[in-house]
C-alpha positions in Angstrom: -46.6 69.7 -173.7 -42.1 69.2 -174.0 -40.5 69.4 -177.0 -38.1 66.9 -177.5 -35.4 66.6 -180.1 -33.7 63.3 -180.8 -30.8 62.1 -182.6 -29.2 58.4 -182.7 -25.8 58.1 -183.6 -25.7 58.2 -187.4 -25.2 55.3 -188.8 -22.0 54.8 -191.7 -22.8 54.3 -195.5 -20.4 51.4 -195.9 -22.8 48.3 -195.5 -26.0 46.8 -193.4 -25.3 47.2 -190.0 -25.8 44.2 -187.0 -27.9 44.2 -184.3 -25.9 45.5 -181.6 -25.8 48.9 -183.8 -29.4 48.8 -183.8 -30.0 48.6 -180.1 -27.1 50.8 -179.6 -28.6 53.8 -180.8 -31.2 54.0 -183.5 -33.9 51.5 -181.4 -33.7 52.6 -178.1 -33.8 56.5 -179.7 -37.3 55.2 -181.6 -38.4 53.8 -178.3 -38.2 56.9 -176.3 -39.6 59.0 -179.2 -42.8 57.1 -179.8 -43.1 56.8 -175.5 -42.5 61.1 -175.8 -45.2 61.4 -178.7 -47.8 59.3 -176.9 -47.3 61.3 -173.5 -48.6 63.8 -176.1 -44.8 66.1 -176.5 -43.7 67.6 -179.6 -40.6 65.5 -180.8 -38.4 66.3 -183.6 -36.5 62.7 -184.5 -33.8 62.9 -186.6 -30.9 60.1 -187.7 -29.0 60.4 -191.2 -26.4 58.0 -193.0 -22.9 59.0 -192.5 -21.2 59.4 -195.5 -17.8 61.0 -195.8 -14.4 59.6 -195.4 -12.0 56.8 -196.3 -14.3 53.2 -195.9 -17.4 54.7 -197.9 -14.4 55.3 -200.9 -13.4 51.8 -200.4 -16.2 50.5 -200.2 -17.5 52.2 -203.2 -14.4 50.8 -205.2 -14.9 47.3 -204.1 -18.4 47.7 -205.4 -16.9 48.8 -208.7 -19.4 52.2 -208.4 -18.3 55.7 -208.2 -18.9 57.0 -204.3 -21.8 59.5 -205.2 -24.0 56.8 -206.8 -23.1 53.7 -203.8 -23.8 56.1 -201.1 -27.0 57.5 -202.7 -27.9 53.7 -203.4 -26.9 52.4 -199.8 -28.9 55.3 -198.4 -31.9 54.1 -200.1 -31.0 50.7 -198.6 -30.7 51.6 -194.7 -33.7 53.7 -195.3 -36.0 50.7 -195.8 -34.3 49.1 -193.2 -34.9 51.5 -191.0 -39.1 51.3 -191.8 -38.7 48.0 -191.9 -38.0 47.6 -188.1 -40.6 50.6 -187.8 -37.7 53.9 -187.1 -40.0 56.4 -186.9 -37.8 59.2 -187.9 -39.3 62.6 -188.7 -36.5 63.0 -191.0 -33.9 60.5 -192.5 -30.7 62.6 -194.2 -27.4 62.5 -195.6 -24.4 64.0 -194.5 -23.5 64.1 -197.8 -26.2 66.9 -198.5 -26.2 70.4 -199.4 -27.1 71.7 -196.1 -24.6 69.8 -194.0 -21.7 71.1 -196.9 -22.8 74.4 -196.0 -23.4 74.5 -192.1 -19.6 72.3 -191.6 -18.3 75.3 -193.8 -19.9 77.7 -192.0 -18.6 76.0 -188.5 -15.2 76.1 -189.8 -15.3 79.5 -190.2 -16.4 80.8 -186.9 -13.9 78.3 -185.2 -11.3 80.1 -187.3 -12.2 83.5 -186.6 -12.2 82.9 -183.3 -9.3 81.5 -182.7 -10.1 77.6 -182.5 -8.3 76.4 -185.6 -4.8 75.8 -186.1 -2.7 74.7 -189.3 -0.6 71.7 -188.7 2.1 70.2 -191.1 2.8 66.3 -190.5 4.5 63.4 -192.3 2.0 61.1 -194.1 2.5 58.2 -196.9 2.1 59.2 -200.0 1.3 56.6 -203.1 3.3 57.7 -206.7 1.0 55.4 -208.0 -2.4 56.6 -207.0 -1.3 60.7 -207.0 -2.4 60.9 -204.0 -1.8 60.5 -199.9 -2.8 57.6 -198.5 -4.9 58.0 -195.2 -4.0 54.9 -192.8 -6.8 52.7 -194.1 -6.1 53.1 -197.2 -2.5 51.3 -196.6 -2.3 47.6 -196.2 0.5 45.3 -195.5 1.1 42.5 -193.1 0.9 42.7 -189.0 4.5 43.4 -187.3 2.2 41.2 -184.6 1.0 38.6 -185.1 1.2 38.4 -189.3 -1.8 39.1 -190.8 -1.5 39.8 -194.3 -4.5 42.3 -194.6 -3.4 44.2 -191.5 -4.9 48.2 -192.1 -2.5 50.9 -191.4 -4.5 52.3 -188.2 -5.3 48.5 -186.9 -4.8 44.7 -187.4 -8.3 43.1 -187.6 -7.1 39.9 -186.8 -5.6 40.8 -183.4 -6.6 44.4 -183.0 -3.1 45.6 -182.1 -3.3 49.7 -182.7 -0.5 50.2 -185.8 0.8 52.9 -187.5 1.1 52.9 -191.6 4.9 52.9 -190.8 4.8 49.8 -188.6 3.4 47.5 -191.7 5.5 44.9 -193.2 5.6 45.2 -196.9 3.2 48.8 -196.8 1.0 48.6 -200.4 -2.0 50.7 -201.2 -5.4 49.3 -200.9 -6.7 51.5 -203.8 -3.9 50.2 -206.2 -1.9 47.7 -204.6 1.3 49.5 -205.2 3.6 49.6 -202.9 6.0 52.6 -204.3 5.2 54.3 -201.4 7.1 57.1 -200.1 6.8 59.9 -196.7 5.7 63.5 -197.6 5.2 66.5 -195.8 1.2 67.7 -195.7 -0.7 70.3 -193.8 -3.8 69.9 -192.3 -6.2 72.1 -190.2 -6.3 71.2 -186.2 -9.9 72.0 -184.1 -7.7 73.4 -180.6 -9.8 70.8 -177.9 -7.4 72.1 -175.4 -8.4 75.7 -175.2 -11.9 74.6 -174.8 -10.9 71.8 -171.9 -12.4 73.8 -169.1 -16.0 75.1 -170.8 -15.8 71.2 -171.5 -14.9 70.3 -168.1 -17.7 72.7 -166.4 -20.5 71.5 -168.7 -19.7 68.0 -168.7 -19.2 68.1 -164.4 -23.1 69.9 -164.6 -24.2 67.0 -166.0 -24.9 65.4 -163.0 -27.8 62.7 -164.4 -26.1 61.4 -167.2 -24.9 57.9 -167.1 -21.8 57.0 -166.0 -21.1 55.0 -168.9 -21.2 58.6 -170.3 -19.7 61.0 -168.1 -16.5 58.2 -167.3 -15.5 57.5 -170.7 -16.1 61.7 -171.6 -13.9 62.7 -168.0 -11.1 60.0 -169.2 -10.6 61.3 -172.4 -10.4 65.4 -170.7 -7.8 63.6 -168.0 -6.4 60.9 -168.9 -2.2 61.0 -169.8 -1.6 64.1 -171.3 -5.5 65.3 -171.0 -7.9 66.4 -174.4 -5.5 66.9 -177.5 -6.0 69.3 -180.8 -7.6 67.1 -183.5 -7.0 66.9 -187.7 -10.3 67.6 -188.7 -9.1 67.6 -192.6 -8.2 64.8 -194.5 -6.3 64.1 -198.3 -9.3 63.0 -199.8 -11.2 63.7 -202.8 -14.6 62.7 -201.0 -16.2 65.1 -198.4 -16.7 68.5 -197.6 -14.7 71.1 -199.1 -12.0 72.5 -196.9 -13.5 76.9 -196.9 -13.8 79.0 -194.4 -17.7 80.0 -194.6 -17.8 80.5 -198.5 -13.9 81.4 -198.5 -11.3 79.6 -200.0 -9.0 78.2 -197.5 -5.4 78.9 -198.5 -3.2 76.0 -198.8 -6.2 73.7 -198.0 -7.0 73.4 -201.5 -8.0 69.8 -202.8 -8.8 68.6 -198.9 -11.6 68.2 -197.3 -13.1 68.1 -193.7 -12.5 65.3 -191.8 -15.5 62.6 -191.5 -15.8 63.0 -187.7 -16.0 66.8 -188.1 -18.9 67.3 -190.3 -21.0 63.9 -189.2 -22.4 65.7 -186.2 -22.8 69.0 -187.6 -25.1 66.3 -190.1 -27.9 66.6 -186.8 -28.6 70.4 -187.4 -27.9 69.7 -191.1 -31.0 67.5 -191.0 -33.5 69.3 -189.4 -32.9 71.8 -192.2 -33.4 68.8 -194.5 -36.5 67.5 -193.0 -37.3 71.8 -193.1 -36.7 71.4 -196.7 -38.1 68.0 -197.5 -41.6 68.9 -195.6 -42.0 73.1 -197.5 -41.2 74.4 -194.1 -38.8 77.6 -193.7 -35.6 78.0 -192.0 -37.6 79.2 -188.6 -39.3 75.6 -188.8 -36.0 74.0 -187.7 -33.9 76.8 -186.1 -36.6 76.6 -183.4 -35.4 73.2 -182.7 -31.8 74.2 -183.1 -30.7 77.8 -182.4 -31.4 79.2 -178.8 -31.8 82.5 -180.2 -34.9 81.3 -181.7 -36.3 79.1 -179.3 -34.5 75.8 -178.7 -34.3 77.1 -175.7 -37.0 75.2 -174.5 -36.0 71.7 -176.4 -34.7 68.9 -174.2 -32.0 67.7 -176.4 -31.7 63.8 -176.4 -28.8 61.7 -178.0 -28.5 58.1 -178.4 -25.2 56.6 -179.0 -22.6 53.8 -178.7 -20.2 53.9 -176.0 -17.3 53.9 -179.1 -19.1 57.4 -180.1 -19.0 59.4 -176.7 -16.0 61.2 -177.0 -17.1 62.5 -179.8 -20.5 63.5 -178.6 -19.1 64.6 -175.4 -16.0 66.3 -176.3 -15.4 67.2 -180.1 -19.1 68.0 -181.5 -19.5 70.1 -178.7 -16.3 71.8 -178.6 -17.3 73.0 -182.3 -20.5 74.2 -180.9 -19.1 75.9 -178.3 -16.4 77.5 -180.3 -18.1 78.7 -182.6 -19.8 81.2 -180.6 -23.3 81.2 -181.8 -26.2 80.3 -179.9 -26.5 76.9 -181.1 -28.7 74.0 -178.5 -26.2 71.3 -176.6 -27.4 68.3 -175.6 -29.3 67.7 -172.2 -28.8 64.0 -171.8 -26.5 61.3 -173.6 -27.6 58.0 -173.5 -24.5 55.5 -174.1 -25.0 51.4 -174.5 -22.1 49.3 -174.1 -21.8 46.4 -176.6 -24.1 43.7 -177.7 -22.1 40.1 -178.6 -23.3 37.0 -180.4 -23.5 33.9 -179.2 -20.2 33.4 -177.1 -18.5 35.7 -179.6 -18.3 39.0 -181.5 -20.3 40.3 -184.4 -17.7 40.5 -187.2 -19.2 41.7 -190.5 -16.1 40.2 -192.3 -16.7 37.0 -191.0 -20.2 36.5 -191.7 -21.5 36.2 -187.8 -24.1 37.8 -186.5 -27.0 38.8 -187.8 -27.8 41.5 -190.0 -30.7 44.1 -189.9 -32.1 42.7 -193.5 -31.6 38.9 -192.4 -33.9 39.6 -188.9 -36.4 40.9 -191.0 -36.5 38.0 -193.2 -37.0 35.5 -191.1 -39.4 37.6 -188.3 -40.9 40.4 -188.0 -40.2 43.5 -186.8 -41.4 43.5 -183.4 -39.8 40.4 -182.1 -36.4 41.7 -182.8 -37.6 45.0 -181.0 -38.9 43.1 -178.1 -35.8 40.9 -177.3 -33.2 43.8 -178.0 -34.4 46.5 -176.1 -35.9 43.9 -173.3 -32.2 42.5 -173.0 -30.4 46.5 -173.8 -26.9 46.5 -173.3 -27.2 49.7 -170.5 -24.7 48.9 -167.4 -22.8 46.3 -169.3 -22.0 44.6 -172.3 -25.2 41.6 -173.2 -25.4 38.6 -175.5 -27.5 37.9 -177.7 -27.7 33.7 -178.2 -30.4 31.8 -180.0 -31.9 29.8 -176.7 -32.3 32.8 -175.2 -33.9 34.6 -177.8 -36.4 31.8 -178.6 -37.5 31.9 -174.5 -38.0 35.3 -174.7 -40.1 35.7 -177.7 -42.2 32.3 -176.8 -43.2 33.1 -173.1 -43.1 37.3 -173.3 -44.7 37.8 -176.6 -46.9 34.6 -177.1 -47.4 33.1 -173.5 -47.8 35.9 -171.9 -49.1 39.0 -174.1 -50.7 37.0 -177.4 -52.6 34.7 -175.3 -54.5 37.2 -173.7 -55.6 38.5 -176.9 -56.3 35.5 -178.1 -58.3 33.9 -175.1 -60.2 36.7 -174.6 -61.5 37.4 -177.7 -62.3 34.1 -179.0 -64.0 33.3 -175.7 -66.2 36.6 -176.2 -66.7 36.3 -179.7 -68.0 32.1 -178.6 -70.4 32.9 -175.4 -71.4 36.5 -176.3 -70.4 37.8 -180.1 -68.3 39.7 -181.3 -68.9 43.1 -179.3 -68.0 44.3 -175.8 -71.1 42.9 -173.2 -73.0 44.4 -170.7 -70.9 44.3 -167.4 -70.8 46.0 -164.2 -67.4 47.2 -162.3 -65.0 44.4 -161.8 -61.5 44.3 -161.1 -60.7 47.0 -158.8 -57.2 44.8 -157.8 -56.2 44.5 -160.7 -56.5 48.1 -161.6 -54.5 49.2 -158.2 -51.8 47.1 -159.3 -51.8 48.3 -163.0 -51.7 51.9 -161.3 -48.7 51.2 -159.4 -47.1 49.9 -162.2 -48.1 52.4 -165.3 -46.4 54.9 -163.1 -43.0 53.0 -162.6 -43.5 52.0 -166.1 -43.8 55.9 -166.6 -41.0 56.8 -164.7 -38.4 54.4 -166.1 -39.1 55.7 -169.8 -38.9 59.4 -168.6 -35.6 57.9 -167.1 -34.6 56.4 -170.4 -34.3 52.9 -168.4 -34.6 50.4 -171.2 -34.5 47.7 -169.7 -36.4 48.8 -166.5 -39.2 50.1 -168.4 -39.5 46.8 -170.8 -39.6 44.7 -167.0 -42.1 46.6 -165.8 -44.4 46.6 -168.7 -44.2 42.8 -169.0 -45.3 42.6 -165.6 -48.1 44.7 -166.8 -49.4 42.2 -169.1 -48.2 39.1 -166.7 -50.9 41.0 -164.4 -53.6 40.9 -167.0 -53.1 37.2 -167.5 -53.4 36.5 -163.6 -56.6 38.7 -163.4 -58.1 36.2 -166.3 -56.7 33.4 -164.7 -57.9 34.5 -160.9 -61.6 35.5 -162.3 -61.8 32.3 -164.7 -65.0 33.8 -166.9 -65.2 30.5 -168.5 -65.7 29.4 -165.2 -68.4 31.6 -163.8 -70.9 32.0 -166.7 -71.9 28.6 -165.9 -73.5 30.2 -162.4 -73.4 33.8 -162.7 -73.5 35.4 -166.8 -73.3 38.9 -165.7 -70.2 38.6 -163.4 -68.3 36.9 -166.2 -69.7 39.6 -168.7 -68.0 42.2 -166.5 -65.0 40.4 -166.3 -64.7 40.1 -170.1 -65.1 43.3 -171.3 -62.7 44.7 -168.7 -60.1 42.1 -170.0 -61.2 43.7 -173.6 -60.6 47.4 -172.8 -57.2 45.9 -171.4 -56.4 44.8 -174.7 -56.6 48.3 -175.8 -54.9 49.5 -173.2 -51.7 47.4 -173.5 -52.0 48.1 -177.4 -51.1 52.2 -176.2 -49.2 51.5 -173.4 -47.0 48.7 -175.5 -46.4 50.5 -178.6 -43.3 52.2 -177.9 -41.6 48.5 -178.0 -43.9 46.3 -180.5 -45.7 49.4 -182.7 -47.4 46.3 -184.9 -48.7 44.2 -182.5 -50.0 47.1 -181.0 -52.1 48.7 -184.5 -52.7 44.8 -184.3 -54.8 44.7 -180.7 -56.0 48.1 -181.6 -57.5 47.5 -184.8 -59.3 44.2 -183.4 -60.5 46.6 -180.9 -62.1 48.4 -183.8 -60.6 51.5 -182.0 -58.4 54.7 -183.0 -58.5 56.2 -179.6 -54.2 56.6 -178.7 -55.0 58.6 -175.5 -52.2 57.7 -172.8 -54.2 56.3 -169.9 -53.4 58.9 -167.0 -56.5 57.2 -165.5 -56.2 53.4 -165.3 -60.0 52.9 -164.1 -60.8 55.2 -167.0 -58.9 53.5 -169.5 -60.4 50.4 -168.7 -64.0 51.9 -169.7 -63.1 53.4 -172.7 -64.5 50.2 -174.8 -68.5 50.7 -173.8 -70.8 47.4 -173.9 -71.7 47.1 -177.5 -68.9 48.3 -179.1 -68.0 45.6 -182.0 -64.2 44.1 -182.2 -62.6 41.2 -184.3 -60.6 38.3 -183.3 -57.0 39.0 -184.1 -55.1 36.6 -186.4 -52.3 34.9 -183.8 -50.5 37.7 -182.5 -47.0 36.1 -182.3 -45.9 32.8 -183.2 -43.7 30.6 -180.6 -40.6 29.7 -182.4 -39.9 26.1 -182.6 -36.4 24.3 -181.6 -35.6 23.4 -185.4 -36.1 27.1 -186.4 -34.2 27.9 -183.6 -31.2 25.3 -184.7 -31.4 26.0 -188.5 -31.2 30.3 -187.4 -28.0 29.0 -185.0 -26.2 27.3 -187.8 -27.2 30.0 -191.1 -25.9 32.8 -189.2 -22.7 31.0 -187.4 -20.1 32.3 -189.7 -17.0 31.7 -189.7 -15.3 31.2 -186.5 -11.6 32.8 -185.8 
């Protein structure tokens, strides 16, 4: 038995997320920690809401709430969510919690005492009106480019030119809508990258089976132009983690706190010591996961992310790590997606397009969404998600080709012989070769973390079941031999339960679905294929499923196009 720790990209407060930032880190990270469990492995799963910085404020203020109470309530929110498309997180935190205050304090400290942290003073607008500085989202004004009125002061979201707050036309406030505006003089608290560059460079160039999407976008950020900069990691705002050093005041850091990039990692080990918390465990329960001192040394340390979030998972989390000194774990293996699209365009949440994690779960369930999106992961490129090809997917993989092999076999059973497994003797040694062959490359590619791979090969595993039935054609041969079609028709029943544990990384429902018709509780991962197939002895009694999955029909299809269009630019 491994031990496995796992953490997907946290996901921010501000709103529901798509579903290209579902299969960019929180689905494939479920997929490989249900496959990890069922090979039997200790797993420790962990994902939190990230909570700190300057769009959780807004958003809070657009919602007319104070930030505490929206971020507690939107937590709530993603948390169903996330059970609703069947997360299965050992712990789900907040970076707003105690434990992360204290650990990104504690960080800061070390860094400082060894050496790490720098003070910085820089120009930065400041709003008479609001008492405050303004970080660059917080400014507004219209686009130097291309004139777009609601142009941000780090980016214009109508043509993503990169801005400056000093570049906007007509600069107002987005808190106030002031625009007595004026540049002050600040000081904030830089984490020094650049001393770190070659640890980075060594540990990064040792990780020789990452992906490239990985190790190219972490190598251009430590080379490219002037090579890995010193980064702010405080901010001018009033939400966050104080600005201390350990449980010390921070001269002339009063009233700041840490900047949301800095403490959102430290939010992983921050939620172990949650889930420690949460579950009357002690600090050894989750410093065994965490601290190499006190055996993490043995954890393979798996992160999930976006390709956006790699420098950050690459470079800057680690750098704190490393800094610091302690013997903290560092990740093994970083598994970045590129980006899913919509139908011939972008998600936009502004715009309406897309579709949301709470609209895919109110018009299907869970499993079809899983099905299509990690069958179709963005890994080696950028994919699209489009209606047509969505409806094909779930119609011939799900219900063609899996469902109707449930269904056919146990209705045909339950008609010619009842409803429990019959009296058969060994059939089907071709089949179980070729289900062999392909549980082990099925085996490999999820030990691989090859989404897509791995979701091929196991839908030729059921396309193999459905050829057997086919080939053999029970229905066929009771009318001249009973026994022979017996045989075949409890093997094709055992093969229902062993695609229910073999498929339940991807579709966990249908799975509990073909396993409770089964009548059977027995998860064991089938090592054996020929034993597997025998698990289910002659007289065992099953049910006949309700449908497994329902084909969706062209005006669904049409009626799903147009709700969730939006509004194109």
């Amino acid at each position: 038995m491994a031990r496995y720790l796992i953490t997907s990209a946290i996901p921010y407060i501000n709103g529901i997320k798509h579903l290209g930032n579902l299969v960019g880190s929180q689905l494939p990270a479920d997929l490989i920690a249900r496959y990890m469990r069922g090979r039997g492995h200790e797993v420790l799963f962990l994902c939190a809401t990230d909570e700190h910085g300057t769009p959780a404020e807004l958003a809070a203020a657009k919602a007319g709430k104070p930030v505490e109470e929206f971020c507690a309530e939107m937590h709530a929110v993603q948390a169903e969510i996330a059970k609703g498309f069947r997360l299965s997180f050992d712990h789900f935190g907040r970076s707003s919690s105690l434990q992360n205050r204290n650990l990104t304090q504690h960080f800061a400290g070390q860094l400082a005492d060894n050496g790490y942290i720098t003070e910085v003073a820089e120009k930065q607008v400041y709003s008479n009106a609001d008492g405050r500085f303004l970080p660059d989202r917080y400014i507004e004004g219209t686009c130097p480019n291309c004139g777009y009125d609601k142009a941000r002061g780090d980016q214009c979201e109508n043509c993503t030119k990169q801005l400056d707050p000093t570049d906007l036309i007509e600069p107002r406030s987005a808190i106030s809508g002031s625009t007595d505006l004026e540049v002050r003089e600040t000081k904030h608290l830089y984490l020094r990258q650049s001393a770190l560059k070659g640890e980075l460079s060594a540990w990064i160039d040792s990780k020789t089976d990452w992906p490239i999407l990985t190790t190219s976008i972490a190598k251009k950020w430590l080379n490219d132009g002037d090579g890995l900069q010193d980064r702010g990691i405080t901010r001018d705002l009033h939400w966050g983690v104080p600005v201390k050093k350990g449980t010390e005041d921070w001269p002339g850091m009063e009233g700041k706190v840490f900047y949301v990039w800095f403490d959102a990692p430290i939010e992983y080990i921050a939620c172990a010591a949650e889930w420690a918390d949460a579950n009357g465990k002690t600090d050894a329960d989750w410093e065994r996961w965490w601290r190499t001192d006190k055996g993490a040394d043995d954890v393979t340390y798996l992160q999930f992310m976006g390709k956006d979030n790699v420098p950050f998972h690459t470079l800057s989390f680690p750098a704190t790590i490393m800094g610091s000194g302690e013997p903290w774990k560092l990740v093994d293996y970083i598994k970045s997606f590129n980006y899913l699209n919509y139908d011939g365009g972008q998600f936009s949440t502004s715009q309406g397009r897309g579709i949301f994690m709470d609209q895919a779960l109110s018009i299907l369930p869970s499993d079809y969404w899983r099905w299509w999106l990690l069958s179709h992961a963005p890994e080696s490129s950028d994919s699209e998600f489009t209606w047509e090809n969505f409806q094909g997917s779930v119609n011939k993989d799900l219900a063609d080709v899996l469902g109707n092999l449930v269904s056919r076999v146990t209705k045909f059973c339950r008609a010619k012989f009842g409803e429990t497994v019959p009296q058969g003797g060994p059939t089907g040694e071709a089949l179980i070769a070729e289900l062999t062959t392909r549980l082990r490359a099925y085996e490999q590619h999820m030990q691989a973390m090859e989404v897509r791979k791995a979701a091929t090969e196991l839908r030729a595993i059921w396309v193999a079941g459905n050829e057997y039935l086919q080939s053999a054609a029970p229905w066929t041969v009771i009318k001249t031999d009973e026994e022979a079609a017996k045989g075949m028709v409890r093997l094709a029943l055992n093969l229902i339960r062993f695609y229910a544990v073999i498929s339940r990384p991807f579709i966990p429902d249908a799975a509990q679905t073909m396993m409770d018709a089964m009548q059977c509780d027995d998860w064991t991962w089938p090592d054996d294929v020929a034993t597997a197939l025998d698990t289910l002895k002659p007289g065992h009694a099953f049910t006949v499923p309700e449908v497994l999955f329902t084909k969706i029909a062209d005006e669904q299809r049409a009626e799903w196009q147009a709700r969730f269009a939006g509004i194109r630019a």
